[in-house]
C-alpha positions as semicolon CSV with decimal commas, in nm:
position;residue;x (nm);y (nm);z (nm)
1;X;4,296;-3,857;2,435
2;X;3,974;-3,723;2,429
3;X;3,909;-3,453;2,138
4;X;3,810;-3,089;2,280
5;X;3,430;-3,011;2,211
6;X;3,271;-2,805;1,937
7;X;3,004;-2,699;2,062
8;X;2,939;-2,298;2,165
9;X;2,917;-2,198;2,537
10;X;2,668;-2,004;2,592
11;X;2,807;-1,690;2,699
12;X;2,920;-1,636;2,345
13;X;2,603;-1,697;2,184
14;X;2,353;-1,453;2,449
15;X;2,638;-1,223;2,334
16;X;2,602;-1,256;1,976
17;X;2,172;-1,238;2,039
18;X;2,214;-0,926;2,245
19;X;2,433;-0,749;1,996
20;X;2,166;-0,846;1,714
21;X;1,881;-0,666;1,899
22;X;2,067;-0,423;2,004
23;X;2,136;-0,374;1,612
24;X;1,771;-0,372;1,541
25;X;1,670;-0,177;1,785
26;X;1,935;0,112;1,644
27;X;1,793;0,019;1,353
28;X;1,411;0,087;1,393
29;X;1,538;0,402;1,655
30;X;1,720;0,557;1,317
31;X;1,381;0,469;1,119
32;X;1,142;0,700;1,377
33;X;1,407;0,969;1,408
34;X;1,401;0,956;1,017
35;X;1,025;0,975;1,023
36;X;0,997;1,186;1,266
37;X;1,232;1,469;1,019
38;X;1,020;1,388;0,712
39;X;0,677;1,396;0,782
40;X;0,655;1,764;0,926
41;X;0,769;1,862;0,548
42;X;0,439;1,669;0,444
43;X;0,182;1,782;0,707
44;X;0,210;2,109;0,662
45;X;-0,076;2,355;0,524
46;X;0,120;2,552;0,286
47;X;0,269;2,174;0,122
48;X;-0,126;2,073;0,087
49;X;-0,254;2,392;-0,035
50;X;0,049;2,333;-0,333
51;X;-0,094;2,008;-0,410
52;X;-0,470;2,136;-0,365
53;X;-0,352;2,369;-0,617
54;X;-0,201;2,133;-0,903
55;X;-0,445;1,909;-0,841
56;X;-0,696;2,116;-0,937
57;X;-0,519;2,215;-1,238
58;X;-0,483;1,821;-1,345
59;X;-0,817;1,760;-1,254
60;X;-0,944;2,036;-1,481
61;X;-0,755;1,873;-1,781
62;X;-0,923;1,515;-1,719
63;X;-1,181;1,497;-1,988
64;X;-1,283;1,107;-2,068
65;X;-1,606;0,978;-2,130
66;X;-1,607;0,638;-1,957
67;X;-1,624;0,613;-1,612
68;X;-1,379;0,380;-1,566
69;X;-1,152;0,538;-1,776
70;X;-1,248;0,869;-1,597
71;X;-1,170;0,728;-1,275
72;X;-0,807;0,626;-1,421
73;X;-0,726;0,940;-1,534
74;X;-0,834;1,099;-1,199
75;X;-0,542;0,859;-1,012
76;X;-0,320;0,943;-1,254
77;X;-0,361;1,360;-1,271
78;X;-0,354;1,299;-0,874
79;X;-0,011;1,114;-0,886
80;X;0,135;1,293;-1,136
81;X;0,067;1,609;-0,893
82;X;0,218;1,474;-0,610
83;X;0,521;1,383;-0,748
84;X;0,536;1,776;-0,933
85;X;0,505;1,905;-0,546
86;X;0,760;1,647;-0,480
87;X;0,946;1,870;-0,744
88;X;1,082;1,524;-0,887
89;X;1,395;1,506;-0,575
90;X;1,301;1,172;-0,499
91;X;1,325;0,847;-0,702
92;X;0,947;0,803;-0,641
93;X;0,857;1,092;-0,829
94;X;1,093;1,064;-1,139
95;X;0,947;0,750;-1,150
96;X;0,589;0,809;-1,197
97;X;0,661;1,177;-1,408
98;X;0,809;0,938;-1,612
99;X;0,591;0,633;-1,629
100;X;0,348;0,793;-1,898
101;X;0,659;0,817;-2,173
102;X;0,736;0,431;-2,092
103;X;0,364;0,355;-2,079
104;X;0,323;0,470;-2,442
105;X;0,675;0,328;-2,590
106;X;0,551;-0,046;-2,403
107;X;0,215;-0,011;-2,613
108;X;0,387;-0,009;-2,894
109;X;0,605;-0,277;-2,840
110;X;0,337;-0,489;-2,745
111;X;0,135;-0,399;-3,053
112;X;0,443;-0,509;-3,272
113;X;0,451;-0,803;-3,093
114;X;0,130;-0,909;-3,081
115;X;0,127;-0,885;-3,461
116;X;0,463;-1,081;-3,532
117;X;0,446;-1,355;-3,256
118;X;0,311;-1,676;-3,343
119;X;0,056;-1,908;-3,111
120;X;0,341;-2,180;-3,111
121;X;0,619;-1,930;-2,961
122;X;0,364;-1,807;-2,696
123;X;0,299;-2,120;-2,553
124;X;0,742;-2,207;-2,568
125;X;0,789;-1,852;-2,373
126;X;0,493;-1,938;-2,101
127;X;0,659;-2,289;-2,075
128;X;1,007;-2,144;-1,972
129;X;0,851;-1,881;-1,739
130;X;0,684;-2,106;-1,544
131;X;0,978;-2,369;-1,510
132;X;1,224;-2,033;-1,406
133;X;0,927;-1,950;-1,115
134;X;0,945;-2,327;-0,999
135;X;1,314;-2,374;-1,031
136;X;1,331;-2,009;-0,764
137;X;1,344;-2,063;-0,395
138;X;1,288;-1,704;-0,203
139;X;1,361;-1,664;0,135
140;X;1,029;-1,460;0,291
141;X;1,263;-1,168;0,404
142;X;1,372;-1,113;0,033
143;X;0,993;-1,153;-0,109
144;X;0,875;-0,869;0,173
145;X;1,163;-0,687;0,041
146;X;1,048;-0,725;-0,355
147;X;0,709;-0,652;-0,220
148;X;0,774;-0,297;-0,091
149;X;1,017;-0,226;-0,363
150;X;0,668;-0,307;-0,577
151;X;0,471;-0,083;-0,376
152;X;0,722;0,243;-0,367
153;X;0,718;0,386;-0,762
154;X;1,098;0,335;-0,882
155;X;1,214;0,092;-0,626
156;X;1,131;-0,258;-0,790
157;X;1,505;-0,331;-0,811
158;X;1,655;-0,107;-0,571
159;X;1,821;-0,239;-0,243
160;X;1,656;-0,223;0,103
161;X;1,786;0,063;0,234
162;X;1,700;0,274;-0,075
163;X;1,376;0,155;-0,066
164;X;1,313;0,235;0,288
165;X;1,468;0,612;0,206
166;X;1,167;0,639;-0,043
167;X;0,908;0,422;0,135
168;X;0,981;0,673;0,427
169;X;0,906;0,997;0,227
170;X;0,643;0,817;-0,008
171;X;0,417;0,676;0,263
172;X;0,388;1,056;0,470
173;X;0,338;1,189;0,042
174;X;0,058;0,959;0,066
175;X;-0,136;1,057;0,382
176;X;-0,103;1,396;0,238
177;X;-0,297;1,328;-0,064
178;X;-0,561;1,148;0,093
179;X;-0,627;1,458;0,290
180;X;-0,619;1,693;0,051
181;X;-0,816;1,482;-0,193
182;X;-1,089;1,438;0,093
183;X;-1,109;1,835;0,156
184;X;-1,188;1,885;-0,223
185;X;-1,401;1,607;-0,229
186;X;-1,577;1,761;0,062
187;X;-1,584;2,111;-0,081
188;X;-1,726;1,988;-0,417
189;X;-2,041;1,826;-0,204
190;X;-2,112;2,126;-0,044
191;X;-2,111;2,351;-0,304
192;X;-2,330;2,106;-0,537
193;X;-2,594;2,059;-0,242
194;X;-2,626;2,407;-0,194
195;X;-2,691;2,503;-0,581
196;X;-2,938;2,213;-0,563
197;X;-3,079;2,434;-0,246
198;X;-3,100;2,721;-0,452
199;X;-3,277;2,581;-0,731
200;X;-3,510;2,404;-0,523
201;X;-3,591;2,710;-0,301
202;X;-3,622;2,906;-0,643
203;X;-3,901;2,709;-0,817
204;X;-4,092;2,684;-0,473
């Protein structure tokens, strides 16, 4: 007797395709309509001309004398602002109104470390670290995934569809900050060129 065959016919397996784009393509439709509901909140006037305001507030407060440092402290007052308009409802900006208390209890740590740690258990830990990264195999889907989890403040561990809820309110954030960082900028030129106008036209 001849034993029945394994192998799929094909109307089952165009079925299973068709019912996996059709789930993507619900997928990426819930994405725009998603977009579509946040970013109005975002590209409004009055939300700019909040963060205009508390920029200019942080901005005020930025006193360094190194430019580097200076230029820092600029990104920081600028994201710390955002996430204050943001009013702190989204994981994105808890995370970064909170990053400066971690930032300061991690210096510490690494201070006390650097001062008990010995050259011989440095070169053990960097050992082990790099055997852990050889002995890891990550599919690319999961590394894009850790990758926009890195990008989004608060999502390095947080599962995909968290991570697009943030991404998708972070991004539009964002665009808004650019904008309203670009008006200032442009408002700061044109006040300096025309007190260097004035002066000029004064001593002639």
């Amino acid at each position: 007797m001849t034993s029945p065959s394994t192998t799929t016919p094909p109307n089952i397996v165009t079925n299973t395709d068709s019912k996996r784009k059709r789930t993507k393509n619900r997928a990426y439709k819930n994405l725009q309509d998603q977009l579509q509901t946040t970013h109005p909140k975002w590209k409004s006037q009055t939300q700019q001309q909040i963060y205009s305001t508390k920029l200019r507030q942080a901005l005020t407060r930025v006193n360094t004398s190194t430019t580097q440092r200076r230029g820092k402290a600029v990104r920081e007052a600028a994201d710390k602002a955002l996430a204050m308009t943001a009013k702190g409802r989204t994981r994105w900006s808890r995370a970064i109104l909170t990053t400066r208390l971690k930032l300061k209890f991690r210096k510490k740590k690494k201070q006390k470390q650097r001062l008990t740690a010995s050259p011989l258990n440095r070169s053990k830990k960097s050992r082990i670290n790099v055997l852990r990264l050889k002995g890891k195999v990550v599919p690319s889907v999961q590394r894009k995934v850790k990758f926009l989890g890195g990008l989004v403040p608060g999502c390095k561990k947080e599962p995909l569809p968290v991570i697009l809820e943030e991404a998708i309110d972070y991004i539009p954030a964002l665009e808004m900050q650019v904008r309203a960082m670009s008006a200032l900028f442009n408002l700061l030129s044109a006040s300096t060129s025309g007190a260097g106008a004035g002066v000029g036209s004064g001593s002639s």
